[in-house]
N, C-alpha and C positions, 0 to 999 in steps of 0.2 A: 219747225216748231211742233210742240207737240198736240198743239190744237188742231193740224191739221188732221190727226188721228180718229174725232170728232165728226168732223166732215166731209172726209174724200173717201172713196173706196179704199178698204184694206184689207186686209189678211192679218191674223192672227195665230201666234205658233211658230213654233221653229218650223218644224216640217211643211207647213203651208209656206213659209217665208221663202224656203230652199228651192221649193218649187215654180213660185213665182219669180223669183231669180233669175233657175234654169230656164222658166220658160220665156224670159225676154220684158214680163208683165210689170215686176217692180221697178217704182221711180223712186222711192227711199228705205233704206232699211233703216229701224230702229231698234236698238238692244240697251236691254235693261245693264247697268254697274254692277248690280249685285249678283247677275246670274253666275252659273257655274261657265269658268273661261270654256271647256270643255264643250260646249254648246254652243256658244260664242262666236269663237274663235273662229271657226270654218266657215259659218254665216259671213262673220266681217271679210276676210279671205273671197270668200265667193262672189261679194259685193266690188270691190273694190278691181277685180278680175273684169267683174263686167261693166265696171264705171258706173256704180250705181252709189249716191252719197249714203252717208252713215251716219246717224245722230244716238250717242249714247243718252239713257234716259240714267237719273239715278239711282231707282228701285222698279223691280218687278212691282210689285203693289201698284206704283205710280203708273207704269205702261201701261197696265192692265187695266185702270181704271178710266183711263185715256180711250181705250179700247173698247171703253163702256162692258165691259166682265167684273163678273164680282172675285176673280180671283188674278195671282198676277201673270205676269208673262214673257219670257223672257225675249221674245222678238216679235216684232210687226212691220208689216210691210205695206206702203201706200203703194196702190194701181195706178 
């Protein structure tokens, strides 16, 4: 859910997502619908490689505000 966004440790950002990823740290990724697939796409790939679940959010806007940022985002990752 996306409240846990709220509450648990996260990351914010693709590049911060990719890293915690790589580095064994993330327990969920989340990507916004509306981002560019291009951004995406290798995230979701990456996650799934490392068995880590995947929840699409509807809008950047939405994640991001989930995220507590005043702008959107197209991925986030719980620690």
């Amino acid at each position: 859910m996306i409240t846990e966004l709220q509450t648990t440790q996260k990351v914010v950002g693709t590049k911060q997502a990719k890293r915690a990823l790589n580095d064994g740290r993330a327990k969920k990724l989340f990507l916004a619908a509306d981002a560019d697939p291009r951004v995406t796409e290798p995230l979701e790939r990456l996650a799934k490689e490392k068995g880590v679940p995947v929840e699409e959010i509807s809008a950047m806007k939405e994640l991001g505000a989930a995220c507590g940022i005043a702008v959107g985002s197209a991925a986030a990752a719980l620690l």
